[in-house]
Structure formats: structure tokens, C-alpha cells
C-alpha positions as a printed NumPy array, in Angstrom:
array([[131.474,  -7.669, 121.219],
       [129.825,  -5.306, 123.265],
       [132.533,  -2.63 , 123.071],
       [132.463,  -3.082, 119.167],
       [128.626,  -2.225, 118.925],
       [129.221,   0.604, 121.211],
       [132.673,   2.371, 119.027],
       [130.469,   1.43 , 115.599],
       [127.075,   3.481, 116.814],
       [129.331,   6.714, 117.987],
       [130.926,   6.494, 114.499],
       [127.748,   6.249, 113.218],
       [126.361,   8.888, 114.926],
       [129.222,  11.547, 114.069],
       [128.983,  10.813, 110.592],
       [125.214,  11.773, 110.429],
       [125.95 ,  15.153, 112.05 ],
       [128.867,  16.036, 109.713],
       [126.822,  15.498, 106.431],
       [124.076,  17.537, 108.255],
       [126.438,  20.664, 108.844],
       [127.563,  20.363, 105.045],
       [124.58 ,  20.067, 103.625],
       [123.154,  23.477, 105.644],
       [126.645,  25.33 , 104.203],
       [126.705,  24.038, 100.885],
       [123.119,  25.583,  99.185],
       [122.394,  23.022,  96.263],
       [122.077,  25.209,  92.845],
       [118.876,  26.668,  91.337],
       [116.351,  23.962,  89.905],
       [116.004,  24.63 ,  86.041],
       [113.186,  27.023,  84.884],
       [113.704,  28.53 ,  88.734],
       [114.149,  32.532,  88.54 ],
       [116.167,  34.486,  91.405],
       [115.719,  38.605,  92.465],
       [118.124,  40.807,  93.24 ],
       [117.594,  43.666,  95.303],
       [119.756,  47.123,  95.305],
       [119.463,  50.348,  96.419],
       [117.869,  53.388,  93.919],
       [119.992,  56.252,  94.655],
       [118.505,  59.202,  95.103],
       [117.382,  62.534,  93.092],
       [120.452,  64.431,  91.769],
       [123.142,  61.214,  92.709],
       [125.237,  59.36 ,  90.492],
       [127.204,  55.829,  91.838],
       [130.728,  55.25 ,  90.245],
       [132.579,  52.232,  90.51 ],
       [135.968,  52.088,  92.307],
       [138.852,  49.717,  91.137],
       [137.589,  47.381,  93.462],
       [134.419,  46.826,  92.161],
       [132.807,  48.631,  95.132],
       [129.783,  50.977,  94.363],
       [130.653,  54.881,  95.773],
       [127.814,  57.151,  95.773],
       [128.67 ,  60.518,  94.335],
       [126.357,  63.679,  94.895],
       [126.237,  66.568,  92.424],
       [124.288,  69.699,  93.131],
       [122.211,  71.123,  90.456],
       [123.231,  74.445,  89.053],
       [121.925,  77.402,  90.677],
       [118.848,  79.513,  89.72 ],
       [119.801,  82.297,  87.97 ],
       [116.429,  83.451,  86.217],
       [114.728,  86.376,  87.243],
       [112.21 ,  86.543,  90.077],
       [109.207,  88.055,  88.483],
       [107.438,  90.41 ,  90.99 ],
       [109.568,  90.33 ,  93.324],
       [112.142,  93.658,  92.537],
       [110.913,  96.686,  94.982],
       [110.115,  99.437,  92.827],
       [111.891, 102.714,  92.959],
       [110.821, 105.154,  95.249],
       [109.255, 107.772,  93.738],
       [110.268, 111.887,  93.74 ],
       [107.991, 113.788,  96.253],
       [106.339, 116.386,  94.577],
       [105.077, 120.109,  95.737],
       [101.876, 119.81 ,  94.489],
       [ 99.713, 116.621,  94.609],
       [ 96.172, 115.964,  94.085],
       [ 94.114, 116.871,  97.357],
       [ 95.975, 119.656,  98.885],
       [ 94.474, 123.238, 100.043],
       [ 95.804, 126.459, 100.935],
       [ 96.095, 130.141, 101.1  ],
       [ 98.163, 132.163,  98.125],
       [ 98.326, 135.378,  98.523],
       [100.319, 138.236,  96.132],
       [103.116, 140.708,  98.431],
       [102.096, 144.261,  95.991],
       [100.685, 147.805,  96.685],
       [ 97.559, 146.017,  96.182],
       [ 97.412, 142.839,  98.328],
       [ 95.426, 139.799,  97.206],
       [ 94.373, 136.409,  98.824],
       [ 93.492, 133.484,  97.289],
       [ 91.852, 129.798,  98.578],
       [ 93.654, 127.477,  96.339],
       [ 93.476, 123.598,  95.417],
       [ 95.163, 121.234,  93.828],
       [ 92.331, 119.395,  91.265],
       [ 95.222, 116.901,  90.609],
       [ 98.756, 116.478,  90.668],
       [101.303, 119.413,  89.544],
       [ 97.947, 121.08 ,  88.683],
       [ 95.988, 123.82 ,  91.34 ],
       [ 93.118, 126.592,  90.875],
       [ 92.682, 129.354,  92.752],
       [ 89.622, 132.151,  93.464],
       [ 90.203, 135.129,  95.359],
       [ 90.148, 139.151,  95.068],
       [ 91.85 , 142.281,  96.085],
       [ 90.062, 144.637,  98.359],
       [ 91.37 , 149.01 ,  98.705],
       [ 89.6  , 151.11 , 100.81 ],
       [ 89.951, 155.021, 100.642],
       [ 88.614, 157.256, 102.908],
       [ 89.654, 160.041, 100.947],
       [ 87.969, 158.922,  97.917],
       [ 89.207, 159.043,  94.09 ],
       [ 87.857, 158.602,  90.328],
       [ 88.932, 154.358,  90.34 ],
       [ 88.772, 153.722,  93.793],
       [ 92.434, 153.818,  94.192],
       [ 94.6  , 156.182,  96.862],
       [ 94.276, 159.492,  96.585],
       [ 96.311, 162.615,  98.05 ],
       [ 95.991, 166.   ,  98.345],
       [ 97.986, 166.553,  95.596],
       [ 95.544, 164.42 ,  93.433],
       [ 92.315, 164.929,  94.805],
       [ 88.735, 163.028,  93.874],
       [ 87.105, 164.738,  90.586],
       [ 84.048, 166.898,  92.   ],
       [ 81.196, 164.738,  90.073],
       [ 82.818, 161.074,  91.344],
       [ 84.072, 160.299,  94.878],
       [ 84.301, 156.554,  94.241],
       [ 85.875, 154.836,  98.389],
       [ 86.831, 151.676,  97.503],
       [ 87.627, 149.19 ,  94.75 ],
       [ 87.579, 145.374,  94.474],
       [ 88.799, 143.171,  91.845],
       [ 87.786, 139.182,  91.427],
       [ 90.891, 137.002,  90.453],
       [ 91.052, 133.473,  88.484],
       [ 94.152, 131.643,  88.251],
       [ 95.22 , 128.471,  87.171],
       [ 99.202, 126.873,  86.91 ],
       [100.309, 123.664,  85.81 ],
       [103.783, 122.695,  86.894],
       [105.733, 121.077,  84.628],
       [108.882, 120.683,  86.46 ],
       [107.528, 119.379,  90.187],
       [110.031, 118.303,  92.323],
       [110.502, 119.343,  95.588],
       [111.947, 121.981,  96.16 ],
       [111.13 , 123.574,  93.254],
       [108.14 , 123.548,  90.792],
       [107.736, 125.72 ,  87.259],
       [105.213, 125.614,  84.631],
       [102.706, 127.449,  82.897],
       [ 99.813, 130.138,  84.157],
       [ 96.942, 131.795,  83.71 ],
       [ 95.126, 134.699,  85.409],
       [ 92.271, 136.501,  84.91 ],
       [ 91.208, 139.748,  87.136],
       [ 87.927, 141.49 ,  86.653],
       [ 87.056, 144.653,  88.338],
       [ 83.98 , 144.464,  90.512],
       [ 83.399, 148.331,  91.783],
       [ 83.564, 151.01 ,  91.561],
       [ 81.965, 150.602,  87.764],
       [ 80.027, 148.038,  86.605],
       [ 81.063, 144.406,  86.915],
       [ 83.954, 143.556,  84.397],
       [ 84.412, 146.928,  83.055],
       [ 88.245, 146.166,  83.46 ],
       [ 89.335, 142.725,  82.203],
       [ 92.705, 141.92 ,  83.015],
       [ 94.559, 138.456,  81.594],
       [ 97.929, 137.545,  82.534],
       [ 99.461, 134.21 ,  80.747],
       [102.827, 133.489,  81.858],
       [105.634, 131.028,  83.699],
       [105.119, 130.577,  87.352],
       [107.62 , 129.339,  89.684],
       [107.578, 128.352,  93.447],
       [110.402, 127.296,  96.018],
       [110.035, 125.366,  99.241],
       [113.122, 126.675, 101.682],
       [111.688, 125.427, 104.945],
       [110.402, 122.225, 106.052],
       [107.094, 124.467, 107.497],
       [104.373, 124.18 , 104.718],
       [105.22 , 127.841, 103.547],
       [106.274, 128.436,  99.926],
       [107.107, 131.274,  97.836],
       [106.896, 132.109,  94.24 ],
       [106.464, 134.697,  91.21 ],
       [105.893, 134.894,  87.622],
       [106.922, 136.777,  84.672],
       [103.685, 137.436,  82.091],
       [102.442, 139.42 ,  80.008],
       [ 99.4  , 141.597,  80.759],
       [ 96.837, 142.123,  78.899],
       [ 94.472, 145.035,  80.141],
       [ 90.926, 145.108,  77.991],
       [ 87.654, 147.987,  79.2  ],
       [ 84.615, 147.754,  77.513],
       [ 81.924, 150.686,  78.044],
       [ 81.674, 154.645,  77.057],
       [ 85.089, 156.069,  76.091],
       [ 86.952, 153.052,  76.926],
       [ 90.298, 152.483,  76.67 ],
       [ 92.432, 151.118,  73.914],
       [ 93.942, 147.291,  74.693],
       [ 96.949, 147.564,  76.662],
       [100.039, 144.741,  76.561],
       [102.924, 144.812,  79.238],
       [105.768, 142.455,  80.362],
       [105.752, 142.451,  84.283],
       [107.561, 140.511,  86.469],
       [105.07 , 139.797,  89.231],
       [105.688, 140.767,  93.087],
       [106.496, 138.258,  95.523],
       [103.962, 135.408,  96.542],
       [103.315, 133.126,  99.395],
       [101.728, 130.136,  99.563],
       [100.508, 128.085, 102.972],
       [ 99.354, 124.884, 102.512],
       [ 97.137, 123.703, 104.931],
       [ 97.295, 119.281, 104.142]])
């Protein structure tokens, strides 16, 4: 009898832990009413998911297309042409003729430049104008004038300015200072200047072709004269 109780409380005992293992793998259903959440991944920005013929998800990433509009502000603008005469520049000009004449010059702004200056002749010798005289053209008796000086205006604008070369439009104006009175000889010379830059030394040169216009005013003046000259060789050294 006592063998019997023991075999019947081991079966007993086995049985309770079998229907405690089922229970914990068997989950019993959902009550009514009772919700349930499912959680999956968001894929992210620019990623599609596809489905494979297994029913397994497969993420697929596409790249968006590239940016093709323009990027405002940000194109390097084109060098710009050097040019011969910009604003702020200074310098000497001086005319290569049998009557030399210097002149300061500055450029008031770009492909534009005035200059002031004279011509200066000195004769021992003496003559009516102040010019040379020889022996074979002596001074009148009654007027033994030594020297004469003219004051000189000009002003170019280049219309073309490019280095090396520059051409535009001139003016200038030369009035007689002695022997005679002030501006007893007017002398106005519009025309087309043009200047080349050979060397890389601030040194230019230049000439014009204009007409000149030669006016007197005073007792037994002269008539208005007009000539077409081709102007002597100039030089220009600019100091900036």
C-alpha cells in the first residue's frame, strides 16, 4: 500500500508540471473588446520597401535627382581688359618738334586726361616773333624781341582703350604769351590722337593728325588760317 501512494503522488506530480509547460507555450487568444499594436520600422527619407516573393520586406534606396539649377552669385565674373588710361594717373607728355613742349598731365577719369603746359625758345640773336634768327634773316631794326613762350591746353578722350593701344578724340588750344600781348596768337587744334605702349616701362608714345586753326587779333592782324598737320612724335611717362 505504501508503494501505491508513493507511484500515484510522482504521477501526480508530473502531470502538474506538464500542463504548466503547455499552458506557458500555448498564449490563450485575445479577450473580446481587447485591442493589440503592432510595431514596424518607418523607413527613412528618400527609401522605398518592396516585397520579395517571399513575403519578406527589402528596403530599396533611390537617390534624388541631381541639382541642376543655377547657383545665383556664385559665377566669377570675367576679368576685365586693362586699360592705358584710368582714373588717378599722372605724368609728363611732352611733343618731339623744332619747338619742344612739356606738359603735367592727369587722368580726371578713365580713358579721359587733361593736360597744361607751354613751349619755351630763347634767342640770343633776337628776331621780330621771338623765333630763330640767322644772319641771313636778321631782327628788324625797331623790334629785337629774345624769346617767345606759348601756354598749351589739351584734352583727349580715348575711345578705343585697351592696352596697348588707345585712340580717340582731341583738343588743343595754344596761346602765345610773349613777345606781344597775351593771346595775340590763338591756336586750336581738334583732331584724333593715338598712343602705343611697346615696353612694359611706363613710357608711351603717340601723335595726332588735326587740323589747325591759327586766329590773331590786334593792329594789322592776320587773316584765319586752316591746315591739316600730322603732329610730331610724343612721349608720355606716367608716373602711377
Amino acid at each position: 500500500m505504501a508503494r501505491l501512494a508513493i507511484v500515484c503522488c510522482t504521477v501526480g506530480i508530473c502531470a502538474a508540471l506538464s500542463s504548466t509547460a503547455f499552458a506557458q507555450d500555448a498564449a490563450p487568444p485575445p479577450a473580446a473588446g481587447a485591442s493589440t499594436t503592432t510595431t514596424t520600422a518607418t523607413p527613412a527619407a528618400g527609401a522605398t520597401t518592396t516585397t520579395t516573393a517571399n513575403g519578406a520586406p527589402q528596403l530599396v534606396v533611390v537617390e534624388p535627382p541631381p541639382d541642376t539649377r543655377p547657383k545665383q552669385g556664385l559665377e566669377k565674373a570675367p576679368a576685365e581688359e586693362p586699360i592705358m588710361f584710368r582714373q588717378g594717373l599722372f605724368g609728363l607728355l611732352g611733343g618731339v618738334s623744332a619747338t619742344p613742349s612739356v606738359l603735367a598731365a592727369a587722368t580726371v577719369a578713365d580713358h579721359t586726361f587733361v593736360g597744361i603746359g607751354g613751349s619755351f625758345t630763347w634767342n640770343g640773336n633776337g628776331s621780330s616773333d621771338g623765333n630763330l634768327s640767322t644772319g641771313a634773316n636778321p631782327p628788324t631794326a625797331t623790334v629785337n624781341n629774345k624769346f617767345n613762350s606759348n601756354l598749351i591746353l589739351a584734352v583727349q578722350y580715348m575711345v578705343i582703350d585697351k592696352l596697348p593701344f588707345a585712340i580717340g578724340p582731341e583738343i588743343t588750344m595754344v596761346g602765345s604769351l610773349a613777345p606781344e600781348r597775351v593771346f595775340t596768337t590763338l591756336i586750336f587744334e581738334p583732331g584724333v590722337a593715338f598712343w602705343y605702349a611697346p615696353f612694359r616701362a611706363p613710357l608711351v608714345l603717340g601723335s595726332a593728325l588735326d587740323a589747325e586753326i591759327i586766329t590773331q587779333n590786334g593792329t594789322g592782324a592776320a587773316k584765319t588760317q586752316l591746315t591739316v598737320v600730322m603732329q610730331y612724335l610724343r612721349l608720355g611717362y606716367i608716373f602711377n
